[in-house]
C-alpha positions in Angstrom: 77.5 102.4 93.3 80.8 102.2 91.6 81.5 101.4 87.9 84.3 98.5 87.0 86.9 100.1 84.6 88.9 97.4 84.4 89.1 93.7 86.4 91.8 91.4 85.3 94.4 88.5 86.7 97.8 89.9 87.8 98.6 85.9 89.4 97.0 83.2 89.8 94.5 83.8 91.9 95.0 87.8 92.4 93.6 90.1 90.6 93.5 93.7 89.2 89.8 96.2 89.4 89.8 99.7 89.6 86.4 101.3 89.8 85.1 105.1 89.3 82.8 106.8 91.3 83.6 106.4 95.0 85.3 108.7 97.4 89.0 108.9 97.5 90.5 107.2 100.8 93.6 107.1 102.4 96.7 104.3 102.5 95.7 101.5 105.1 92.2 102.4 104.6 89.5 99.3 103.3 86.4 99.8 101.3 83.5 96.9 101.8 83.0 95.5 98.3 79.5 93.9 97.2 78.3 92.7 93.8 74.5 94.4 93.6 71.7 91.7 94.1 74.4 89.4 95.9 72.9 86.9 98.4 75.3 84.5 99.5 77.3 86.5 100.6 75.2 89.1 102.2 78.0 91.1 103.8 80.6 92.9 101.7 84.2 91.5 101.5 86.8 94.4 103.0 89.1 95.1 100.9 92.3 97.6 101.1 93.0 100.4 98.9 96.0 99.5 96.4 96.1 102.8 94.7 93.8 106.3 94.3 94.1 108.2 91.7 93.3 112.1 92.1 93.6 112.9 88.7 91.5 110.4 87.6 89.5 110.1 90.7 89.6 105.9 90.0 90.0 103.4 93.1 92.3 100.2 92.3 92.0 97.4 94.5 94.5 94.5 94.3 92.2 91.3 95.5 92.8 87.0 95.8 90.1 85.1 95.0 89.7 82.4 98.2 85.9 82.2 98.5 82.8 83.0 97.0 82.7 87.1 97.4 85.9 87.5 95.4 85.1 84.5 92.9 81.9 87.3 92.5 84.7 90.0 91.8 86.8 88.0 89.5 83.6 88.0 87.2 82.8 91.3 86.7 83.6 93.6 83.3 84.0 97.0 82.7 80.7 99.2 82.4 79.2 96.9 85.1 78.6 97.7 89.0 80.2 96.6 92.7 78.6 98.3 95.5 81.4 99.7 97.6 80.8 101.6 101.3 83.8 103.4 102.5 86.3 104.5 103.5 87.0 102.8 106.8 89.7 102.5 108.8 92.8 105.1 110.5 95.0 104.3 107.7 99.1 104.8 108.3 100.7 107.6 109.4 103.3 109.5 107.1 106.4 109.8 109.6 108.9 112.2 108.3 112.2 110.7 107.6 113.4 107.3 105.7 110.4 104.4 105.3 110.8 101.1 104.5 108.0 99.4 103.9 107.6 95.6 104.2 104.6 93.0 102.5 103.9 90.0 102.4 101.6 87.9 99.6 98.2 89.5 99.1 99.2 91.8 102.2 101.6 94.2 99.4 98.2 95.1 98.3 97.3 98.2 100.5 101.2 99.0 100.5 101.7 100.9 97.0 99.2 103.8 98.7 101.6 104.2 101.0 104.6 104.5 99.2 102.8 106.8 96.6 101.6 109.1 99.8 105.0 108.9 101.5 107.0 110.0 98.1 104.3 112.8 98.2 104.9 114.2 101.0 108.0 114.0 101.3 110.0 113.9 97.1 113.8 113.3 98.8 112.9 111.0 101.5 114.4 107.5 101.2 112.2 104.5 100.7 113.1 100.9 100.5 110.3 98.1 99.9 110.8 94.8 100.3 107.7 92.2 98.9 107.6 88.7 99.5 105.4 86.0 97.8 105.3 82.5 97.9 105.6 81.6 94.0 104.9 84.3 92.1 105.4 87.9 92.0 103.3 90.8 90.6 103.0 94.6 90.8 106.4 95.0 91.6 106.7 97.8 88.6 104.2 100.1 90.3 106.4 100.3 93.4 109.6 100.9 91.6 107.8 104.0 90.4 108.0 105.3 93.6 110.6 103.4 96.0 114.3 104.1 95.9 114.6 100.3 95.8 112.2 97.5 95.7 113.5 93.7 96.7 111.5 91.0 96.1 111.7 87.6 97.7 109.9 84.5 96.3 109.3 81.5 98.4 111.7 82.5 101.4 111.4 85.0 104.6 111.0 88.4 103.4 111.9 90.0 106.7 115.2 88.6 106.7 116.2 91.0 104.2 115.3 93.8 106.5 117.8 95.5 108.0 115.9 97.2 111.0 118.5 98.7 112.7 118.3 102.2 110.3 117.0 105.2 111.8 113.6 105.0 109.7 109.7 104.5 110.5 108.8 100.6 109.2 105.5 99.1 107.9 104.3 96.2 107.3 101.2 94.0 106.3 101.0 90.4 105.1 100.5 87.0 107.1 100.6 87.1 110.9 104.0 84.5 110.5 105.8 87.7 109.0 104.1 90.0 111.3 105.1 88.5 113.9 108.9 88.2 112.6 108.8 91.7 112.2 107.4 93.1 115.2 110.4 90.9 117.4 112.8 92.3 115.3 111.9 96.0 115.8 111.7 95.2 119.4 114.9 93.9 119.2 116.1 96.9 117.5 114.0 99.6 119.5 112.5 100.4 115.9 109.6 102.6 115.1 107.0 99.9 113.4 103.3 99.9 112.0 101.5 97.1 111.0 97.9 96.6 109.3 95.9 94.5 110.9 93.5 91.7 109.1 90.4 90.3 110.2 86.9 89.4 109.4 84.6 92.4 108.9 80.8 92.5 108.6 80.0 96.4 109.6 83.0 98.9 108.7 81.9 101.0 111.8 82.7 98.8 115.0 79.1 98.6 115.8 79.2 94.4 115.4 82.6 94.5 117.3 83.2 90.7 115.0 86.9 92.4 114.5 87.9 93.0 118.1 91.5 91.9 118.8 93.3 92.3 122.4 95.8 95.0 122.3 98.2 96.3 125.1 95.2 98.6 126.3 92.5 96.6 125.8 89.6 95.3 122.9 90.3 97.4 120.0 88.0 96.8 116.9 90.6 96.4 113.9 87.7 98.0 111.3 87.4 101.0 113.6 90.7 101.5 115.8 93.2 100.1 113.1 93.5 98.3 110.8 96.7 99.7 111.3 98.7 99.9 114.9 102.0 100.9 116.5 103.0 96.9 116.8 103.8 97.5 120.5 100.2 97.7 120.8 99.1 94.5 119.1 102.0 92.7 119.6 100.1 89.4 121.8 97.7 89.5 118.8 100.1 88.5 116.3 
């Protein structure tokens, strides 16, 4: 059982908890939150890491409230409990070399793991991140911390900023629309791109196999196999 430090709106709609007392994960990895004693829903809600703390061995997860699981989360105060199983997932792989790392809405959320993991590995490399949201932005400080250069883009096409013609590794998560956009313009550029996957979740493990997407090779469960792929993979999912 985890313990809220701290739960509060970042946008309308989005908002801030970091918890104590779960095992670290990795970027692109999901925990399945649950507020103890909760009936409708029974399942937990995945949600993506947003940032892990070593030091302080906290969890933060950046979450939008659209149904009644994460109008559960919005309530909850600091000293009280969210039941969270996890990690699950493959999480994204740190390619050596210049990243740039693209979101999209409530898809930026599992992003700032990555960035913080990539500048870890890796102190000289060159990272560019480019967020998009539809009216209003938020976290974009904790990403400068760590990016070379953060563009935002509010209301428009974040991809078009992208120049993916550089010799770089590209990631991505956010709505299947900019996914999509994304994965035709690496193919267009022969460009080396990961995206994270979304999709309902019951079990974490694959076992229900409700996730399953069709991939280049076949069914792959998103909770178990992904959520994040080589786009050439996924690409007639998007």
């Amino acid at each position: 059982m985890a313990v809220i430090v701290s739960n509060a709106p970042v946008a309308k709609d989005v908002f801030r908890m970091t918890v104590s007392g779960i095992p670290m994960g990795r970027a692109g990895q999901f925990y399945l939150l649950r507020v103890p004693g909760a009936l409708d829903p029974l399942l937990g809600r995945p949600v993506s890491i947003f940032e892990c703390s070593e030091e302080s061995g906290d969890a933060t997860f950046v979450y939008q409230k659209v149904g009644r699981g994460t109008a559960q989360f919005s309530l909850l105060l600091p000293g009280q409990t969210i039941e969270a199983q996890g990690p699950y997932g493959s999480g994204f792989p740190l390619e050596p070399g210049r990243a740039v790392v693209i979101g999209g809405g409530i898809g930026t959320a599992p992003l700032l793991q990555l960035v913080k993991e990539l500048r870890a590995s890796d102190p000289a490399r060159i990272i560019e991140v480019f967020l998009g949201f539809r009216e209003e932005a938020y976290c974009v400080s904790d990403f400068e911390q760590y990016a070379n250069a953060v563009s935002v883009n509010i209301g428009g096409i974040v991809t078009d900023g992208v120049d993916f013609s550089l010799d770089a590794t590209y990631y991505a998560c956010g709505p299947k629309p900019m996914l999509r956009a994304a994965a035709e313009k690496a193919q267009s550029a022969n460009a080396r791109l990961y995206v994270s996957l979304e999709k309902r979740m019951a079990c974490g493990v694959g076992a229900c196999l409700g996730c399953t997407c069709q991939t280049a090779t076949g069914g792959k469960r998103v909770c178990k196999d992904g959520p994040v792929f080589d786009y050439r993979e996924v690409q007639n999912a998007l």
